[in-house]
Backbone as CSV, one residue per row, in Angstrom:
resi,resn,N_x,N_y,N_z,CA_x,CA_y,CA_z,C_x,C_y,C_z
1,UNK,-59.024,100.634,-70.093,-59.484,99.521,-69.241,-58.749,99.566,-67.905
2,UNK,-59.744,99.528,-66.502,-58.575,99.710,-65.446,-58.679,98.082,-64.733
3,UNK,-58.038,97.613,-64.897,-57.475,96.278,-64.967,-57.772,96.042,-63.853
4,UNK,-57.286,97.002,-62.700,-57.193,96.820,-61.555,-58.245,96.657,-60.350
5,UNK,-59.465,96.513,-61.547,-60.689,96.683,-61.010,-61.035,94.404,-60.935
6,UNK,-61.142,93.709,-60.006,-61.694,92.393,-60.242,-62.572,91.962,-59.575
7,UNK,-63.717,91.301,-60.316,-64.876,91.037,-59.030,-64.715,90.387,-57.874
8,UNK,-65.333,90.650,-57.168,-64.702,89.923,-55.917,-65.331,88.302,-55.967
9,UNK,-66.477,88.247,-56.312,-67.041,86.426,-56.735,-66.176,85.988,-57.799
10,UNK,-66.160,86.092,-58.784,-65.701,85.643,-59.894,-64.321,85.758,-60.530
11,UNK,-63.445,87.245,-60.051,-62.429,87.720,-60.503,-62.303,88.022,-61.893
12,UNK,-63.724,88.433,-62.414,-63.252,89.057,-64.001,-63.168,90.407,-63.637
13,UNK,-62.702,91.091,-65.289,-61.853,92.306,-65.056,-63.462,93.280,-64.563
14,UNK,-63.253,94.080,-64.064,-64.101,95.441,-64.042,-63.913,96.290,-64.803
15,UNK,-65.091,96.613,-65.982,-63.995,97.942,-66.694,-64.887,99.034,-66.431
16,UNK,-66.512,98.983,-67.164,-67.611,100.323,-66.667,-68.579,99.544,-65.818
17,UNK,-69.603,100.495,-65.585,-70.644,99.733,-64.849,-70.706,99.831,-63.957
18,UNK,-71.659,98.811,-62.911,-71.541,98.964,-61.508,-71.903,97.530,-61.182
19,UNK,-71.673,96.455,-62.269,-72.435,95.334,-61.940,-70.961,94.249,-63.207
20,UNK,-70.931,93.237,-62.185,-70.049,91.940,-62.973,-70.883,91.845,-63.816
21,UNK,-70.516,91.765,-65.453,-70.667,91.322,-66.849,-70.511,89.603,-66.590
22,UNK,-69.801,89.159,-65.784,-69.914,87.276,-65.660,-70.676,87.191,-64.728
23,UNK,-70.831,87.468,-63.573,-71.486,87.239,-62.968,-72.758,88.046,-61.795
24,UNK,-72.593,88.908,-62.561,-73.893,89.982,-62.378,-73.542,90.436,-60.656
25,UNK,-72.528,90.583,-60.254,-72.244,91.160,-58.843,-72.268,92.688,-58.677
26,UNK,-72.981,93.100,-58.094,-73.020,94.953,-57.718,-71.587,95.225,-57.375
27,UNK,-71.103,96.216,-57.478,-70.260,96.783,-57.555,-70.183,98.461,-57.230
28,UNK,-69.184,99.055,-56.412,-69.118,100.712,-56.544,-67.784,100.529,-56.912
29,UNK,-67.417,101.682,-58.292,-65.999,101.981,-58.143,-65.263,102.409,-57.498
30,UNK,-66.336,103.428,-56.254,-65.224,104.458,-55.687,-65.293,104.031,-54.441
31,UNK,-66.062,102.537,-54.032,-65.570,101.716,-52.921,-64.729,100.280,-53.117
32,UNK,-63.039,100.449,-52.854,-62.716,99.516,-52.483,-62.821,98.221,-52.652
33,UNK,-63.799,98.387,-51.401,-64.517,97.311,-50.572,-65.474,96.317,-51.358
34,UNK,-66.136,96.522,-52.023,-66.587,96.234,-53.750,-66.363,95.201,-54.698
35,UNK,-64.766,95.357,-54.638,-64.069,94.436,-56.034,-62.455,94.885,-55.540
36,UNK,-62.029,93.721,-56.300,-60.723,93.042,-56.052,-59.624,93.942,-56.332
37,UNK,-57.903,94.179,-56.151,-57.469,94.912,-56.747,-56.596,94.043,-57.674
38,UNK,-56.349,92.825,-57.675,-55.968,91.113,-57.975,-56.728,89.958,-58.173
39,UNK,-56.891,89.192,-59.072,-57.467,88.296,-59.330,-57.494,87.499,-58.439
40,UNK,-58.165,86.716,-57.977,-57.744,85.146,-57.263,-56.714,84.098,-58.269
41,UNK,-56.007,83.900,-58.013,-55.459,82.958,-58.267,-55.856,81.290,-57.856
42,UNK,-55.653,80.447,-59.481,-55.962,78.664,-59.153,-56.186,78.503,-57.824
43,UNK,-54.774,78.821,-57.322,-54.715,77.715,-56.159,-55.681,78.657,-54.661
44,UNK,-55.391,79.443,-55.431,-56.521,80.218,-54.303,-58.238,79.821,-54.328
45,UNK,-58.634,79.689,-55.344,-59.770,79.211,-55.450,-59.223,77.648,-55.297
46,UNK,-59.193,76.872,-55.446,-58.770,75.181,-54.987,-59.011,75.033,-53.364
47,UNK,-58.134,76.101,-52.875,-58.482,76.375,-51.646,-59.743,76.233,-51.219
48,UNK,-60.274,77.103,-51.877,-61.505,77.875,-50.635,-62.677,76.678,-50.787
49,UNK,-62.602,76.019,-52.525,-63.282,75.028,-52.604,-63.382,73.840,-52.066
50,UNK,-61.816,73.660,-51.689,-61.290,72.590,-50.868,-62.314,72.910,-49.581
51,UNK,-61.822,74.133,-48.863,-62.518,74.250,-47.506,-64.118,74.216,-47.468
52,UNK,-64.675,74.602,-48.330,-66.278,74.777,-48.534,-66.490,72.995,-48.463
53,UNK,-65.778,71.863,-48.986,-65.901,70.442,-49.840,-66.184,70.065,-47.749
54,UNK,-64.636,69.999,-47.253,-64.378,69.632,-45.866,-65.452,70.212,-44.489
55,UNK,-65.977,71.372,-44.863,-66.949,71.992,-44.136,-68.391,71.088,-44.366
56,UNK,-68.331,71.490,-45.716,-69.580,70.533,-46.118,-69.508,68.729,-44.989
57,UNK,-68.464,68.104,-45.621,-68.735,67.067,-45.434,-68.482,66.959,-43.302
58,UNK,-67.984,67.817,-43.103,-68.301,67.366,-41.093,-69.821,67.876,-41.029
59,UNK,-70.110,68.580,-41.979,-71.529,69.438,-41.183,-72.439,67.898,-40.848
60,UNK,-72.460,67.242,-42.672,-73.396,65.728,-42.424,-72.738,64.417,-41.721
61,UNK,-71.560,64.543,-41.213,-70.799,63.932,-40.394,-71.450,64.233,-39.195
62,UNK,-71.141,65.654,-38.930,-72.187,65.669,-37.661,-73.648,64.901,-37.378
63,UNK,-74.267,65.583,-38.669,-76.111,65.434,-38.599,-76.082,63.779,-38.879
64,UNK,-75.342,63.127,-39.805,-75.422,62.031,-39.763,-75.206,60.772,-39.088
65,UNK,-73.984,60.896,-38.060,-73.658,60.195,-37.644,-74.744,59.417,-36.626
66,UNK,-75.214,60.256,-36.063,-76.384,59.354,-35.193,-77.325,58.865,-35.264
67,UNK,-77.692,59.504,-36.928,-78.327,58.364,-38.501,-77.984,57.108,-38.144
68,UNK,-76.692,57.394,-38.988,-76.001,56.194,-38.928,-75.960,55.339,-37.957
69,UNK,-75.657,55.595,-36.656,-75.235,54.421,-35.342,-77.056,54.079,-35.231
70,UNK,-78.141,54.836,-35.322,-79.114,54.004,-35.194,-79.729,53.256,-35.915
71,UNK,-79.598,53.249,-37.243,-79.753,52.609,-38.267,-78.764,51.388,-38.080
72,UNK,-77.416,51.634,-37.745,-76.896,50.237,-37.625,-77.208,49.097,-36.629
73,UNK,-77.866,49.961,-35.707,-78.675,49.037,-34.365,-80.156,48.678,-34.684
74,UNK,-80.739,49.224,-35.373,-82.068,48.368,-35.999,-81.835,47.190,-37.434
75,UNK,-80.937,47.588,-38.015,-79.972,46.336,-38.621,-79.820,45.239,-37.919
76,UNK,-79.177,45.539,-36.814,-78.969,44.244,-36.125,-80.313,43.849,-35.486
77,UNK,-81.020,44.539,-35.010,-82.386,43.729,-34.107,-82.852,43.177,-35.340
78,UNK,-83.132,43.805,-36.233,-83.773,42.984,-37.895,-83.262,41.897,-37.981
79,UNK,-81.953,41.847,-38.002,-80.827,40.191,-38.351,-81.511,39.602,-36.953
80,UNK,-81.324,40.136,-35.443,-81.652,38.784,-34.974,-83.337,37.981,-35.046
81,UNK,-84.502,39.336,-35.424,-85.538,39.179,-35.670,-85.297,38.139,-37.041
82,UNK,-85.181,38.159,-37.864,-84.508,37.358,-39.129,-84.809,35.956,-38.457
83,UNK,-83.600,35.824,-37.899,-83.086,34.639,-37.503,-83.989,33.775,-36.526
84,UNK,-84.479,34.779,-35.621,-85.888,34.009,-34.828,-86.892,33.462,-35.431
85,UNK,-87.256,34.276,-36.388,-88.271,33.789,-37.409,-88.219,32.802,-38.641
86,UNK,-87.093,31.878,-38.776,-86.402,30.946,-39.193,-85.798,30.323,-38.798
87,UNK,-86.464,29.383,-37.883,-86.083,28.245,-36.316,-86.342,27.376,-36.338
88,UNK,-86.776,26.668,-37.150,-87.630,25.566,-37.880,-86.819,24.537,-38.107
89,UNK,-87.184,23.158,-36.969,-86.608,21.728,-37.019,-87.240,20.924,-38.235
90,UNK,-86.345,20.375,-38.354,-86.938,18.925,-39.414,-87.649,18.138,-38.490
91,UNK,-89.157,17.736,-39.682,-90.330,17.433,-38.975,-89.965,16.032,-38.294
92,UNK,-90.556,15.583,-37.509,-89.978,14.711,-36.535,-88.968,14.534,-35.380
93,UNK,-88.157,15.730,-35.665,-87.234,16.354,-34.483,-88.199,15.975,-32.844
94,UNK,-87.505,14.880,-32.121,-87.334,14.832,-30.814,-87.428,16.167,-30.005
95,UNK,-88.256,17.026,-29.213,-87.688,17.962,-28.523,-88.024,17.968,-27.225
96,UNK,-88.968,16.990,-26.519,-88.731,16.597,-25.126,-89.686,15.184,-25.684
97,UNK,-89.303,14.305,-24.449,-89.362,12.306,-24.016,-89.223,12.099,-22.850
98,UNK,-90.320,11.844,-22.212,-90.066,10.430,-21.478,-90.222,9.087,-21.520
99,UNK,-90.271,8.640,-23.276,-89.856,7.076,-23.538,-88.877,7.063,-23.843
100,UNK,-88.392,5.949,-22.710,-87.115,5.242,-23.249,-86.993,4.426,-24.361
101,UNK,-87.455,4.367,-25.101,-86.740,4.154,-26.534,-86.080,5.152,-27.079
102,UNK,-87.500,6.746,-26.844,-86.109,7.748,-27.796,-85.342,8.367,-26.587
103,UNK,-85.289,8.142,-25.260,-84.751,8.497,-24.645,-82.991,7.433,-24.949
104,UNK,-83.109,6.233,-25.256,-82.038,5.713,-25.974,-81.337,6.213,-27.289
105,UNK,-82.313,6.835,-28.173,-81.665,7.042,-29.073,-80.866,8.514,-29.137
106,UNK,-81.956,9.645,-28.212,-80.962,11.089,-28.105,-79.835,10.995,-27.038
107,UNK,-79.886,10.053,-26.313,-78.533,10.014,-25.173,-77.280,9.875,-25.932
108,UNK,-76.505,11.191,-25.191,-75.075,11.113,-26.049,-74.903,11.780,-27.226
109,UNK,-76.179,12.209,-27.509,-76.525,13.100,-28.898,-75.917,14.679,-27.912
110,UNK,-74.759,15.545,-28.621,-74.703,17.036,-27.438,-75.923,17.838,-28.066
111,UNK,-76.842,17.577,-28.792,-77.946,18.705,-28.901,-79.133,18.349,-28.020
112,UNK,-78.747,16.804,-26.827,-79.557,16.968,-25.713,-78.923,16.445,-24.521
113,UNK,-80.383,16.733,-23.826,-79.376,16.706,-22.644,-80.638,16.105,-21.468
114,UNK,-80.272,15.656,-20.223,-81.315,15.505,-19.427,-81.872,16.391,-18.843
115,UNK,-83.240,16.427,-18.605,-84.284,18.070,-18.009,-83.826,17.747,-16.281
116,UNK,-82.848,19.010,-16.340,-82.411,19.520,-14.869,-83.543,20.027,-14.391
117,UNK,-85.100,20.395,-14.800,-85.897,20.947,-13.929,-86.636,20.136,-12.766
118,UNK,-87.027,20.013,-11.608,-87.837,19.835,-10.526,-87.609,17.904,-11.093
119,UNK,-86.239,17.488,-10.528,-85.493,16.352,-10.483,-86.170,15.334,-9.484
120,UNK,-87.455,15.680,-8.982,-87.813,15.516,-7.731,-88.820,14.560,-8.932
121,UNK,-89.259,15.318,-9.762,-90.509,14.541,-10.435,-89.836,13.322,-11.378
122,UNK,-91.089,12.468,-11.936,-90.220,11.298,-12.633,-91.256,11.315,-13.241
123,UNK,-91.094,10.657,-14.519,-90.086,9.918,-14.893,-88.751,10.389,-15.473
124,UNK,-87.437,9.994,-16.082,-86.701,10.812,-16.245,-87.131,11.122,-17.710
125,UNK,-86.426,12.556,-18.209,-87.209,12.846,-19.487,-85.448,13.768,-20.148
126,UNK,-85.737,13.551,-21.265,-84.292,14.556,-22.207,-85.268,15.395,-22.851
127,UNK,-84.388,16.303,-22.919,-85.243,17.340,-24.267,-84.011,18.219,-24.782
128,UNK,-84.269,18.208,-26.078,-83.338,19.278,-27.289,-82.838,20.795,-26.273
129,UNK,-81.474,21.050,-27.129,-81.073,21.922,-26.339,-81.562,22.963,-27.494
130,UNK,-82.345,23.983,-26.926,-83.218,24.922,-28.096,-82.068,26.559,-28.713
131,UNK,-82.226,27.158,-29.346,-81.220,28.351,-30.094,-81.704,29.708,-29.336
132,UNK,-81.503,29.869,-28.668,-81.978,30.976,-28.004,-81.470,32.411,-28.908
133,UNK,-82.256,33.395,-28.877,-81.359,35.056,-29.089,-81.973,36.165,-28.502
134,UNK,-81.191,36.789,-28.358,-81.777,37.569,-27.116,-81.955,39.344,-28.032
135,UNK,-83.493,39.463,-27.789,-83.428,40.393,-28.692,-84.143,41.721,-27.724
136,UNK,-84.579,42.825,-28.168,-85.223,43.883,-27.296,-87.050,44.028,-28.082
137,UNK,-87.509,43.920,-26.846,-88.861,43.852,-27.023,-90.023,45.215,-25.952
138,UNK,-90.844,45.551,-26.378,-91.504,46.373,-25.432,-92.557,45.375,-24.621
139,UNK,-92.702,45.582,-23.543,-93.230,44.500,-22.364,-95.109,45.311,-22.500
140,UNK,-95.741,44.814,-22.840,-97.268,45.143,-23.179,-97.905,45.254,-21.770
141,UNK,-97.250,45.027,-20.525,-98.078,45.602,-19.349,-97.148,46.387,-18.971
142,UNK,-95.820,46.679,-18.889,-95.212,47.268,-18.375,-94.651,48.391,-19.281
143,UNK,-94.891,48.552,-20.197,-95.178,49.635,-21.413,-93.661,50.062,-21.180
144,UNK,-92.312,49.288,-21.359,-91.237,49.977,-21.207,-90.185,48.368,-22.560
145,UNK,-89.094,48.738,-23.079,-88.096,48.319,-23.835,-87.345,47.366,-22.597
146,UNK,-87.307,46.200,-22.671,-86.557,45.508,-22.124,-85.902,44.357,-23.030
147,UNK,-85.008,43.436,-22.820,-84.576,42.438,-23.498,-84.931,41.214,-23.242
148,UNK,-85.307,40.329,-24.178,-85.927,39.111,-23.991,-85.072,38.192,-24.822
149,UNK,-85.162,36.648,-23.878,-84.463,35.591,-24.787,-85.493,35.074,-25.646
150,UNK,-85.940,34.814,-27.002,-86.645,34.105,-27.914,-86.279,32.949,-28.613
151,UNK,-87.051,32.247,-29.398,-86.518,31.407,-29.897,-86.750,30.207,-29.174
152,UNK,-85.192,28.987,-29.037,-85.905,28.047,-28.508,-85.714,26.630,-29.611
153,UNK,-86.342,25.900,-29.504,-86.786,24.896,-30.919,-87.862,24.979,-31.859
154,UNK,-88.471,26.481,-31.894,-89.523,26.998,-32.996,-89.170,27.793,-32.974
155,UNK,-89.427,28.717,-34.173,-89.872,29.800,-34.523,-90.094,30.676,-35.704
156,UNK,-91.290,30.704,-36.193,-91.753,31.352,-37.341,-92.906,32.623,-37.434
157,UNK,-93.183,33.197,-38.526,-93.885,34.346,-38.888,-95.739,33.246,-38.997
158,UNK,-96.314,33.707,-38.018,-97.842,33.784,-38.108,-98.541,35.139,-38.593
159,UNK,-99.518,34.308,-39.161,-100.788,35.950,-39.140,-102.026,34.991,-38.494
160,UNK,-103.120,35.993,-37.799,-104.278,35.522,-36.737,-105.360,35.541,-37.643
161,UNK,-106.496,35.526,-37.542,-107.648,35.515,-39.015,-108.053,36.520,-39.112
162,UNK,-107.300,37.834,-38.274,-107.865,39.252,-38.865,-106.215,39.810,-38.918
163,UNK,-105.551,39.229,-39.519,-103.995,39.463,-39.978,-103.125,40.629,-39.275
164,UNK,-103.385,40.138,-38.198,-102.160,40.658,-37.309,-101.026,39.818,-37.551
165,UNK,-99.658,40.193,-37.576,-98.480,39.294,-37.771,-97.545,39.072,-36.858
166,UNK,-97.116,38.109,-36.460,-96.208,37.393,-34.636,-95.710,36.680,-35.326
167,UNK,-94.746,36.788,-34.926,-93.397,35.491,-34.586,-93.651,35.070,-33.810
168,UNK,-93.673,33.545,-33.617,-94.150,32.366,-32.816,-92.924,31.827,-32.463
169,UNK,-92.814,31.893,-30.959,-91.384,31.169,-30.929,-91.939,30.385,-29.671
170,UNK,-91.135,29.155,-29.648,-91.150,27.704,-29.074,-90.048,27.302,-27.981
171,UNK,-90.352,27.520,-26.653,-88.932,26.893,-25.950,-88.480,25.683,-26.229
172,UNK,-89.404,24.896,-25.247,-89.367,24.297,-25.343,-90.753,23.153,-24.168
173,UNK,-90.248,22.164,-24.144,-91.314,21.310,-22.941,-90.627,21.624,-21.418
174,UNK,-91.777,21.412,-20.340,-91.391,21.991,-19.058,-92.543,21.290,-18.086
175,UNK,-92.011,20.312,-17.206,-93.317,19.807,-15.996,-92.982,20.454,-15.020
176,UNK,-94.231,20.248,-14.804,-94.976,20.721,-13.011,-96.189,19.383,-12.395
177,UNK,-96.038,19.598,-11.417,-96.723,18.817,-10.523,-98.237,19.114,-10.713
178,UNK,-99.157,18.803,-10.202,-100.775,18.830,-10.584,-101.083,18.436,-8.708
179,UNK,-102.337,19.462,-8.113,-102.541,18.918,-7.415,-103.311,17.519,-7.203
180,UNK,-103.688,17.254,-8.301,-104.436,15.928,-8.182,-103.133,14.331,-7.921
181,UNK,-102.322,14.751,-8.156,-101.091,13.969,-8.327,-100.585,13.533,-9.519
182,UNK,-100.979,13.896,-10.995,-100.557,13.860,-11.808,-99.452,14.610,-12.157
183,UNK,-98.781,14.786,-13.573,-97.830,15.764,-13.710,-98.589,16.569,-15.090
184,UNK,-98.295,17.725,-15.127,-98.510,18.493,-16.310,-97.334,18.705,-17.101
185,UNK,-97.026,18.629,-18.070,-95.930,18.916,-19.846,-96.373,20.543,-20.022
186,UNK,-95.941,21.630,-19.889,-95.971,22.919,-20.498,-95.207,22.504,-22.129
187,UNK,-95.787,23.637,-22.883,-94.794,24.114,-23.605,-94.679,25.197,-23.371
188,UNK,-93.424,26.223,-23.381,-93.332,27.734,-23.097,-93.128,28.283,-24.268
189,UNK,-93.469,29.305,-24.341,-93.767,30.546,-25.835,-93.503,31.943,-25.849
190,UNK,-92.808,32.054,-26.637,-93.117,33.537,-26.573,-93.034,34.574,-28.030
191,UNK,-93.888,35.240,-28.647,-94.488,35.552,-29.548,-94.181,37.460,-29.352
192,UNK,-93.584,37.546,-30.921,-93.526,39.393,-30.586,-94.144,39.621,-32.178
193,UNK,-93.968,40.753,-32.350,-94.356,41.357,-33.251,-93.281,41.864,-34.161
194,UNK,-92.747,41.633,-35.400,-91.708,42.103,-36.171,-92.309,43.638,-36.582
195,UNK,-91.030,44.017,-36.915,-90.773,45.451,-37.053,-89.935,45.874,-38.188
196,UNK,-90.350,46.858,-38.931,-89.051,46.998,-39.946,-87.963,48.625,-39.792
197,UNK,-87.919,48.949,-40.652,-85.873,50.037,-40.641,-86.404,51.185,-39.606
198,UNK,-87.897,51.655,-39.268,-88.188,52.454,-38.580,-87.139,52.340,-37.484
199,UNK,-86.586,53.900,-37.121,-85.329,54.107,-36.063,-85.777,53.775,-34.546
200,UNK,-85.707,52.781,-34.155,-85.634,52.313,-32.866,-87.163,51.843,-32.586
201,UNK,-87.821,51.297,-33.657,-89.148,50.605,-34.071,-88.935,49.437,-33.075
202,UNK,-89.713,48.659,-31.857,-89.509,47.316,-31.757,-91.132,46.947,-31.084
203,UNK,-91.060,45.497,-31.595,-92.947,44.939,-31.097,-93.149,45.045,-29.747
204,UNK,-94.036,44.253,-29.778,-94.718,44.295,-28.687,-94.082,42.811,-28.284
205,UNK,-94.127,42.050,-26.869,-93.891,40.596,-26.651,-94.782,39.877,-25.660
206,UNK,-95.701,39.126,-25.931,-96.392,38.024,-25.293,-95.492,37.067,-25.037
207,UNK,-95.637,36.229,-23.758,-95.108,34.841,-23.371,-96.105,34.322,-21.983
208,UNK,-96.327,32.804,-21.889,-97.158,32.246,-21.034,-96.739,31.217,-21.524
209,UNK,-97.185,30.144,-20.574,-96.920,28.431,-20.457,-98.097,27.828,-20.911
210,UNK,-98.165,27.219,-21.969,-98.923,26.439,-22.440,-98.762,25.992,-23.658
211,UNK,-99.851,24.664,-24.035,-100.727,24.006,-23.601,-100.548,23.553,-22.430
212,UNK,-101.158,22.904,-21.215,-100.545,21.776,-19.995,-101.301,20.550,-20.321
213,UNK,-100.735,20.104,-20.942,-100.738,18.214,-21.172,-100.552,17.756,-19.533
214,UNK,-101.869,17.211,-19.223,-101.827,16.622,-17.731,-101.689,14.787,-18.362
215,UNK,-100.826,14.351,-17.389,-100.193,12.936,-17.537,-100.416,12.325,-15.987
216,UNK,-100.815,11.125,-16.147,-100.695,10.494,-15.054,-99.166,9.904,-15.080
217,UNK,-98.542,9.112,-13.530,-97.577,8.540,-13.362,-97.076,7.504,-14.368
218,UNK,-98.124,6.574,-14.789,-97.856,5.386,-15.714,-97.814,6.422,-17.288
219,UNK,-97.953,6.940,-17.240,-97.812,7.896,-18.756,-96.456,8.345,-19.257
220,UNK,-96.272,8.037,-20.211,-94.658,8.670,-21.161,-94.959,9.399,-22.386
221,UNK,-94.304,11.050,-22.591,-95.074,11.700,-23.716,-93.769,11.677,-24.228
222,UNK,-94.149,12.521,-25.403,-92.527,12.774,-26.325,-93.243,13.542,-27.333
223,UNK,-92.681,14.942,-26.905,-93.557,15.637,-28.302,-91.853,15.932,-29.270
224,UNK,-92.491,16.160,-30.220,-91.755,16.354,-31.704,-91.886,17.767,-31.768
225,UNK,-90.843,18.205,-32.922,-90.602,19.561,-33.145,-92.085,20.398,-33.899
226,UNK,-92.489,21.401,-33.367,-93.305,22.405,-34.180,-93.512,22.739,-35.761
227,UNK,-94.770,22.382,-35.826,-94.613,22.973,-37.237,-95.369,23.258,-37.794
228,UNK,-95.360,24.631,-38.823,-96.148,25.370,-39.593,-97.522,24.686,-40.719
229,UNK,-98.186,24.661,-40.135,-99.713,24.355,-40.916,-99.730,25.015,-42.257
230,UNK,-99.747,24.255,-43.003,-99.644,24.646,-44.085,-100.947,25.155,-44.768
231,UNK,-101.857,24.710,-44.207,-103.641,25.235,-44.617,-103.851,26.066,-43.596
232,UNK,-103.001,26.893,-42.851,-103.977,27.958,-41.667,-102.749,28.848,-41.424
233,UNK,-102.765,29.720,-42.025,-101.321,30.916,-41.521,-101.526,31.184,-39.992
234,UNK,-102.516,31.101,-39.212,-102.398,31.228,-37.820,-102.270,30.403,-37.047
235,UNK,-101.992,28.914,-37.317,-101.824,27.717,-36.851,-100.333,27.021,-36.547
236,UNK,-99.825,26.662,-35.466,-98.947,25.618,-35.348,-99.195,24.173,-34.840
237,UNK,-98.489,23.254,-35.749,-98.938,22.108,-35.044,-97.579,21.736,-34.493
238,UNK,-98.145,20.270,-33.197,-97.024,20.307,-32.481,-97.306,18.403,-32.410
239,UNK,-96.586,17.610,-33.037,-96.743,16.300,-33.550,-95.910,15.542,-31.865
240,UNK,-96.992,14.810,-30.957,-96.858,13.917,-30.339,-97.149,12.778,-30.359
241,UNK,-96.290,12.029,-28.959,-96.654,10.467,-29.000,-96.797,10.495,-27.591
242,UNK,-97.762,9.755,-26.936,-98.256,9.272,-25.585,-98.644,7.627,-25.678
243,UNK,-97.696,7.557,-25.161,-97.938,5.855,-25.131,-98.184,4.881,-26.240
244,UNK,-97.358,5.442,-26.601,-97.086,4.834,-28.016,-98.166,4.863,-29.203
245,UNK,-98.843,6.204,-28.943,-99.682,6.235,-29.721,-100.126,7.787,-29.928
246,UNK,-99.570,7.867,-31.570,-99.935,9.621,-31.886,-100.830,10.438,-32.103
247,UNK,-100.475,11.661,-31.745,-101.447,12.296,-32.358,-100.905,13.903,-32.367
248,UNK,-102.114,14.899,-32.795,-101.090,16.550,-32.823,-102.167,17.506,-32.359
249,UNK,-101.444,18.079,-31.055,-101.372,19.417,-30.835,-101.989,21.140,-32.086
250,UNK,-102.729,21.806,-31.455,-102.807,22.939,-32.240,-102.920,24.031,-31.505
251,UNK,-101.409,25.191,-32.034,-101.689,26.460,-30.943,-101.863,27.091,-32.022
252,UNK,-103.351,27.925,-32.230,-103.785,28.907,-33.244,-103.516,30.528,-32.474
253,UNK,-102.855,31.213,-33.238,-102.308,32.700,-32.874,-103.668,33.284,-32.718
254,UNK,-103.483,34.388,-31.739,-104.872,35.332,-31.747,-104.630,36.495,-32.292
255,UNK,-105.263,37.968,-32.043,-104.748,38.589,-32.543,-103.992,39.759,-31.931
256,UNK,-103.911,39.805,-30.526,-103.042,40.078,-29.524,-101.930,39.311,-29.225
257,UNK,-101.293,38.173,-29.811,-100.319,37.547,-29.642,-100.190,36.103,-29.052
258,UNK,-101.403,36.381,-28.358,-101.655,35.158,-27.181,-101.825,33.712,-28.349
259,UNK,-101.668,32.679,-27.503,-101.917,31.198,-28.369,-103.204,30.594,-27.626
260,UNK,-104.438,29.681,-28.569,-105.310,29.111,-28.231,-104.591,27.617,-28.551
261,UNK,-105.312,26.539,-27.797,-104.554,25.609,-27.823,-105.544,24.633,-27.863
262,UNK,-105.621,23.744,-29.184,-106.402,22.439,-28.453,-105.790,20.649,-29.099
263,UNK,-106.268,19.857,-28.699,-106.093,18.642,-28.998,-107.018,18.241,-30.501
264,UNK,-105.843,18.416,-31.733,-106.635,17.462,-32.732,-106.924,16.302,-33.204
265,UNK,-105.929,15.288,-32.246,-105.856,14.053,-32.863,-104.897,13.542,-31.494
266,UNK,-105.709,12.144,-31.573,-104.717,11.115,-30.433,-105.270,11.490,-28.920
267,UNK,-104.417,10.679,-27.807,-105.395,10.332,-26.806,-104.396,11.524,-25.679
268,UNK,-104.651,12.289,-26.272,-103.458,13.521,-24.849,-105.245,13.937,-24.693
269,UNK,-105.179,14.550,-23.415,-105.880,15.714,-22.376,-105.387,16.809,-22.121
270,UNK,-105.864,18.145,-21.899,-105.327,19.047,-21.995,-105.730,19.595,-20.666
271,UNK,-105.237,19.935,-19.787,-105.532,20.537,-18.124,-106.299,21.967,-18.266
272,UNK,-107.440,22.321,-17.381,-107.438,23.365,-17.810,-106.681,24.822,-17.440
C-alpha cells in the first residue's frame, strides 16, 4: 500500500487505480499534481470550510443588501399607507363651525384652533387640527414620484362600483369668496391608490377642492367628521348642520380617484 498516495478532495489513501474509491476523483500516479502526498488535516479542512461559510455569506451580503434597504423602505410607506387609511373620527366629531355655540364649546380645546385662512372673510369659524403624513405618491399628470401630505380628519379604504380601490383622505373645511358675494365651504381631498411589498410599488394620487357649499352672509355651517357608508363601499358621508338644521353630504369615489359629490339631506346648496 503506498500510503503516500491521498486524494486531493477527500484525503483517502490511494492504493491502485486511477480514480478515488470515496470519492470517485481521477487520478494519475505518475503525476504529482493529481493527489496528495499528506492528508489534510481537521483543522485544515475547518479552515477551508470556515472560508467557503464567510465567502458564502458576503457574496448574499452583497446581492442582498439592497434587498434588504428596499424592502425596508416599502415597509415603511406600507406603515404610513396603514395609518392613512385608519383616520377615522368618532361620529359627530366637530371639524370646521361657524356657530357659536360649538364654536364655544371647541375653544380652548388644543385639537382646535381658529381658521387663519383669508381673515378678511367672516364669520369667524374654528376647525379640528387634522393628522397629516407625508407619504410618496406618483403625480398622474406629471407622471413622476413626488411626496405628498395626506390624511387630515378622514381617511379610509374605498372601492368605486367597478372596484377600483383609493384611500379617501379628508383635510379638512376651507372658504373662498363667491363672486356673487356669498362665501363658499371647500372640503379638500386627496385620494391615492394603496400598494403592496412590490419594491418601490407606489399609487397613483388625485386631490381637488370640493364639494363648495355656497353660504350666504347670514349663514353658519359646521360640518362633522366623515364617515364610511356602511351600505355603499364607494361612498362617504359627511354629517352637517346649517342653521341649525341637519342634514348629509355624499362624496361617491369614481373610478379614477376623483370624488362625485351631492346633497342628500337638509337645506345646504352646492355651487357649481
Amino acid at each position: 500500500m503506498n500510503a503516500r498516495r491521498y486524494c486531493r478532495s477527500c484525503s483517502y489513501p490511494l492504493v491502485t487505480g486511477n480514480s478515488c474509491p470515496e470519492c470517485g476523483r481521477v487520478f494519475d500516479p505518475a503525476d504529482h499534481r493529481t493527489w496528495r502526498r499528506r492528508p489534510r488535516s481537521d483543522w485544515h479542512r475547518f479552515v477551508l470550510r470556515l472560508g467557503f461559510v464567510i465567502c458564502l455569506l458576503a457574496a448574499f451580503g452583497l446581492l442582498g443588501r439592497e434587498r434588504l434597504t428596499a424592502m425596508a423602505h416599502q415597509g415603511e410607506h406600507l406603515r404610513i399607507q396603514r395609518q392613512a387609511a385608519n383616520n377615522v373620527l368618532p361620529p359627530g366629531t366637530v371639524i370646521y363651525t361657524e356657530d357659536a355655540s360649538h364654536i364655544a364649546t371647541v375653544r380652548g380645546d388644543p385639537a382646535y384652533r381658529p381658521d387663519p385662512f383669508r381673515p378678511e372673510i367672516k364669520p369667524e369659524r374654528w376647525h379640528r387640527i387634522g393628522r397629516d403624513f407625508g407619504i410618496e405618491l406618483r403625480d398622474q399628470v406629471r407622471s413622476r414620484i413626488d411626496r405628498y401630505a395626506v390624511g387630515g380628519v378622514f381617511g379610509a379604504e374605498r372601492t368605486s362600483a367597478n372596484g377600483h380601490t383609493w384611500i379617501v383622505t379628508v383635510a379638512g373645511g376651507n372658504i373662498f369668496p363667491s363672486d356673487s358675494g356669498t362665501r363658499l365651504v371647500h372640503l379638500a381631498w386627496r385620494n391615492f391608490e394603496p400598494v403592496g411589498w412590490a419594491s418601490g410599488a407606489r399609487g397613483s394620487g388625485v386631490s381637488r377642492m370640493g364639494p363648495k357649499i355656497e353660504l350666504t352672509p347670514a349663514d353658519r355651517l359646521t360640518l362633522f367628521a366623515p364617515e364610511t357608508d356602511p351600505s355603499r363601499a364607494d361612498r362617504v358621508i359627511v354629517p352637517y348642520e346649517l342653521n341649525g338644521q341637519n342634514g348629509r353630504l355624499a362624496m361617491t369615489l369614481r373610478d379614477g380617484g376623483s370624488l362625485a359629490f351631492e346633497v342628500l339631506d337638509g337645506p345646504a346648496t352646492l355651487a357649481p
